[in-house]
Each structure stands twice: as C-alpha cells, then as structure tokens.
N, CA, C and O of each residue as an XYZ file, in Angstrom:
364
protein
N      97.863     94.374     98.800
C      98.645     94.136     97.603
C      98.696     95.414     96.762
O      97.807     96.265     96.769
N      99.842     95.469     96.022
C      99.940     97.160     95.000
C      98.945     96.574     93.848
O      98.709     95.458     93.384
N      98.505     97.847     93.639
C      98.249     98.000     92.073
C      99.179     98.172     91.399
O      99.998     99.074     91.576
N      99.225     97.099     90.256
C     100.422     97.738     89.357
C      99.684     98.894     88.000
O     100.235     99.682     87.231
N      98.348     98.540     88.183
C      97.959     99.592     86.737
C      97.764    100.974     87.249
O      96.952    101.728     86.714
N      98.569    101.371     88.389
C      98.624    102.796     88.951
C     100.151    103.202     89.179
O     100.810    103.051     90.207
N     100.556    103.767     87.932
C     102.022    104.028     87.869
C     102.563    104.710     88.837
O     103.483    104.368     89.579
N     102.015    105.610     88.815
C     102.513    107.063     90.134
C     101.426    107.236     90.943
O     100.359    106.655     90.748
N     101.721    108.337     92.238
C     100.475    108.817     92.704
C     100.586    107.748     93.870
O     101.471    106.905     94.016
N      99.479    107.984     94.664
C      99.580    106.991     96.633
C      98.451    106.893     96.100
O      97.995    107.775     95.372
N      97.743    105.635     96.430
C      96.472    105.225     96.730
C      95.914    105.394     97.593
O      96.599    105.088     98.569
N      94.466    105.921     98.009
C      94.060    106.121     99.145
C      94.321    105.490    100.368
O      94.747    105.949    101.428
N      93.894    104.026     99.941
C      94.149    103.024    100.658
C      95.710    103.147    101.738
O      95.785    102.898    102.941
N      96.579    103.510    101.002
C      97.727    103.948    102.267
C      97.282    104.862    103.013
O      98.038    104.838    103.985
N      96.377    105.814    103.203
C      96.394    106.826    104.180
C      95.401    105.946    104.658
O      95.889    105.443    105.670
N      94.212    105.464    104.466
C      93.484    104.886    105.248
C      93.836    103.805    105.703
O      93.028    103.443    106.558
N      94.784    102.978    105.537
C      95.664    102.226    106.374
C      96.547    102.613    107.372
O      96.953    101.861    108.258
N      96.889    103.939    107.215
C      97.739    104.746    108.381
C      97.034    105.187    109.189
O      97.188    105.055    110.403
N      95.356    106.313    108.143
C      95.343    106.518    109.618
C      93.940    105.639    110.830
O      93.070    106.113    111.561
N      94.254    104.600    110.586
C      93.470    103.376    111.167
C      94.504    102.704    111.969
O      93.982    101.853    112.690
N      95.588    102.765    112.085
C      96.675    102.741    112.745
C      97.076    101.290    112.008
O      97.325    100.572    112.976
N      97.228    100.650    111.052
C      97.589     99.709    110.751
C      98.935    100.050    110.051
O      99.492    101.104    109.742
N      99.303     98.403    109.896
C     100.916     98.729    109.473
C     100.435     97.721    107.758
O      99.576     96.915    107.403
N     101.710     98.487    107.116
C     101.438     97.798    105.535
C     103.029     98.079    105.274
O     103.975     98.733    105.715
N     102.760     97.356    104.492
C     104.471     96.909    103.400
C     104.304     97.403    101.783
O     104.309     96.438    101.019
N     104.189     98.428    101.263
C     103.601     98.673    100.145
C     105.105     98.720     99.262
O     106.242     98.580     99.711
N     104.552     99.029     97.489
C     105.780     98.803     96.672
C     106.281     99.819     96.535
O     105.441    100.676     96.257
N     107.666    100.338     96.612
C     108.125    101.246     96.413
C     107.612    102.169     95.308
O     107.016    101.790     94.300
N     107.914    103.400     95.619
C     107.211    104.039     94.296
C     108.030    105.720     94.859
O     108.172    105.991     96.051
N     108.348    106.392     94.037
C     108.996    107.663     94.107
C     107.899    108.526     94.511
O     108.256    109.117     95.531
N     106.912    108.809     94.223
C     105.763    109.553     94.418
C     105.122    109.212     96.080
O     104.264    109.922     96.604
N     105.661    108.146     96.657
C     105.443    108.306     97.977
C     106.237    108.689     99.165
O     105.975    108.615    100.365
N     107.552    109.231     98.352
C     108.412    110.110     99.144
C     108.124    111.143     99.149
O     108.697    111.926     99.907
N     107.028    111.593     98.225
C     106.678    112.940     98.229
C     105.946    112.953     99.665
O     106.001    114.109    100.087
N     105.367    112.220    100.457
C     104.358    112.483    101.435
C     105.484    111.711    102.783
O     106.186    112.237    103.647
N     105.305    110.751    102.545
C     106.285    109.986    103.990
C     107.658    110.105    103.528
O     108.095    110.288    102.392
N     108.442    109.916    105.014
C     109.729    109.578    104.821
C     110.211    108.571    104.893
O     109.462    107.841    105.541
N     111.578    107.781    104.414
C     111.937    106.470    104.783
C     111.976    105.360    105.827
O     112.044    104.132    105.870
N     111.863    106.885    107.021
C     111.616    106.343    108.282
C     110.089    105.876    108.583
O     109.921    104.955    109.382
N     108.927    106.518    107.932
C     107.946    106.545    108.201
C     106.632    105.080    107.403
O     105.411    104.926    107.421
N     107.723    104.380    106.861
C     107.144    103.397    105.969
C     107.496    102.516    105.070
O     107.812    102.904    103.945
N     107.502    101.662    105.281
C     107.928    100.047    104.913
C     107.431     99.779    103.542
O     106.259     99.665    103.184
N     108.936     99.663    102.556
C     108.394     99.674    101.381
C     109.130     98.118    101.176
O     109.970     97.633    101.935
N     108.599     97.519    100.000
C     109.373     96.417     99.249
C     110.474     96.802     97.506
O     110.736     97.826     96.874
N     110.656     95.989     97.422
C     111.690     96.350     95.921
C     111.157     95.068     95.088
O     110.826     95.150     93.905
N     111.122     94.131     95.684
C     110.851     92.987     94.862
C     109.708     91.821     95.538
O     108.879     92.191     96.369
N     109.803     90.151     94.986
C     108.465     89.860     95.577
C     109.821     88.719     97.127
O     109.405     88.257     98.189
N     110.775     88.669     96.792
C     111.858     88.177     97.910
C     111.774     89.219     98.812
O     111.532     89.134    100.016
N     112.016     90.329     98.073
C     111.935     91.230     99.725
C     111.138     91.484    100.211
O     111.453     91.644    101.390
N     109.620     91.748     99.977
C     108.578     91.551    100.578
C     108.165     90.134    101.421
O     107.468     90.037    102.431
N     108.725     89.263    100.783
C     108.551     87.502    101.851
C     109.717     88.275    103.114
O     109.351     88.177    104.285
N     110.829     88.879    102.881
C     111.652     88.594    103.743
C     111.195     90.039    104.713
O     111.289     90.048    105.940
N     110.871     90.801    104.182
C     109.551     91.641    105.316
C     108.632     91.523    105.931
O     108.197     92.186    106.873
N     108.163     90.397    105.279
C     106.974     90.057    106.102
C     107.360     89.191    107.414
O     107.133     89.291    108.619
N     108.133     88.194    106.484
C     108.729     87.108    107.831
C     109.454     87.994    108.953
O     108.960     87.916    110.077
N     110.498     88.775    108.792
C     111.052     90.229    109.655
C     110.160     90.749    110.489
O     110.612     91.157    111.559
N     108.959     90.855    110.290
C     108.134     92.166    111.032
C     107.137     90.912    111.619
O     106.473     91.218    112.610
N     106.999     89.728    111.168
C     105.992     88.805    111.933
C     106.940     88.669    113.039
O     106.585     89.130    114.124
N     108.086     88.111    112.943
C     108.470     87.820    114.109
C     109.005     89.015    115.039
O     109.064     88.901    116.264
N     109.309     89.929    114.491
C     109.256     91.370    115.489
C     108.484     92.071    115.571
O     108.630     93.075    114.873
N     107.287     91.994    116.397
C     105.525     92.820    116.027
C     106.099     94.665    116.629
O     105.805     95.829    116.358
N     107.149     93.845    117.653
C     107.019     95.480    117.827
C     108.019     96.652    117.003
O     108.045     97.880    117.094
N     108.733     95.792    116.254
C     109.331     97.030    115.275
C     107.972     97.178    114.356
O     108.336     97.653    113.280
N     107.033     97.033    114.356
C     105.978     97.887    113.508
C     105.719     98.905    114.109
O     105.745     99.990    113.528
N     105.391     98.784    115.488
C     105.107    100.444    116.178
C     105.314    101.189    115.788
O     104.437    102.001    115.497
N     106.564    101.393    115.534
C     107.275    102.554    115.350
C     106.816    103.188    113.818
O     106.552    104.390    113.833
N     106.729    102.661    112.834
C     106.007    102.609    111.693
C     104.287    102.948    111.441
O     103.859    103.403    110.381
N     103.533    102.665    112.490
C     102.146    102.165    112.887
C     102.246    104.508    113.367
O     101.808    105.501    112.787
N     103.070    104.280    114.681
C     102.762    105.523    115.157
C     103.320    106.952    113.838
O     102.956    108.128    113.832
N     104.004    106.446    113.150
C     104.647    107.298    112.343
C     103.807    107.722    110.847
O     103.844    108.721    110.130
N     103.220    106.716    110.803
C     101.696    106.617    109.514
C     100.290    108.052    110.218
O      99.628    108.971    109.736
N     100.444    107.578    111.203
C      99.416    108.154    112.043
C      99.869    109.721    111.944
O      98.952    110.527    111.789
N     101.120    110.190    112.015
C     101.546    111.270    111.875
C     101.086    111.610    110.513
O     100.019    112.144    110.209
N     102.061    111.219    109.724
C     101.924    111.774    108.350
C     100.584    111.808    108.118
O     100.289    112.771    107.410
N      99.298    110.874    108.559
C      98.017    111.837    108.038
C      97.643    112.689    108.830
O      96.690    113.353    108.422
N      98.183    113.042    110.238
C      97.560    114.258    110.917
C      98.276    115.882    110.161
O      97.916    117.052    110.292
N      99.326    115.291    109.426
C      99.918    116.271    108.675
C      99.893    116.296    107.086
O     100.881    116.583    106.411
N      98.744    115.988    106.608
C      98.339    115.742    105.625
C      96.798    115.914    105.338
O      96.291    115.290    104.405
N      96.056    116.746    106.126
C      94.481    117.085    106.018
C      94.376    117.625    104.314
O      95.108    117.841    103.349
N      93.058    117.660    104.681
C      92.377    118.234    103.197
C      92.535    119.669    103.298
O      92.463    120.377    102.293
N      92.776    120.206    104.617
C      93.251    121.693    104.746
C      94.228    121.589    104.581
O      94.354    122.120    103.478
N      95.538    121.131    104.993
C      96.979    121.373    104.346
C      96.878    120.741    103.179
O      97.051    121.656    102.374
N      96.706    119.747    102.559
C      96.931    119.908    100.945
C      95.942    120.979     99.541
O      96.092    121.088     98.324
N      95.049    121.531    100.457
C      94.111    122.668     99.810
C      95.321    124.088    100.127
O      95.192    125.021     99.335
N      96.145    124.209    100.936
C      97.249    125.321    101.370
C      97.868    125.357     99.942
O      97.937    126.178     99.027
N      98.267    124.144    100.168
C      99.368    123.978     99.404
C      98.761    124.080     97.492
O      99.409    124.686     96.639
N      97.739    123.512     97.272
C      97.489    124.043     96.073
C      97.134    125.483     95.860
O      97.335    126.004     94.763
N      96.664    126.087     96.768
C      96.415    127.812     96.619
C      97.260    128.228     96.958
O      97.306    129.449     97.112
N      98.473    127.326     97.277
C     100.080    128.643     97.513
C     100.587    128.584     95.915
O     101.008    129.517     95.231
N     100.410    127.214     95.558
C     100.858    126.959     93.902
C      99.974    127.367     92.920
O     100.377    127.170     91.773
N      98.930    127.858     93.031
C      98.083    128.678     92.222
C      98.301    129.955     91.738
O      97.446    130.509     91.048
C-alpha cells in the first residue's frame, strides 16, 4: 500500500520489491519517473484503477514478467555506486 504522508521521493520499499523480483502496483508519483520508465512499472491513478489492475494482472500472471524482469533492471542500474557518480558529477 502507498504512503500518502510521503509526498515525493520512492520509498525504499520499491527497490526492494524489484530487486527481490516481485511485482507491485504502486501510486503514481512524478518523482518515480525520475528512476523507472513507464514501461518498467505499474502505477495506479485512483482506488478503481488499482481494483481494475489488480483484477488485470491476477488473471494475466504472465504480463507481470515483463514488469518483474524490468524492476530487476532498474536496480542493477541504480547501485549505491551509480547514484554516489551521479552526486559527485553534481557537486
């Protein structure tokens, strides 16, 4: 479930849901386009579209794969060494 008293910013919890290979439906949020792409993760807008995601992806297990393997990416491209790059390039 989202936190709503965390305006911006990814919660850990999504990367450690990715990279455990699990699949999640999290709430949209602008600050997580900063890291994944649209392709790479299943967001909701409201609490209808999340029922109608969930019911969607229960009955199609394997369109999660594709989502599941794509999570797994974005944290192999997301270490504590590439985001330490990236603050000492912006330093």
């Amino acid at each position: 479930m989202p936190a709503p008293q965390i305006r911006s910013g990814i919660q850990p919890r999504v990367f450690e849901i990715a990279a455990c290979g699990g699949f999640q439906i999290i709430d949209r949020r602008d600050d997580l386009f900063e890291i994944f792409n649209e392709d790479e993760i299943v967001t909701f807008d409201s609490i209808p579209d999340l029922i109608d995601k969930v019911k969607y992806y229960t009955k199609y297990p394997d369109e999660r794969l594709k989502f599941i393997n794509a999570g797994l990416k974005v944290v192999n491209r997301n270490t504590w060494k590439d985001r330490a790059t990236i603050i000492l390039a912006n330093v």
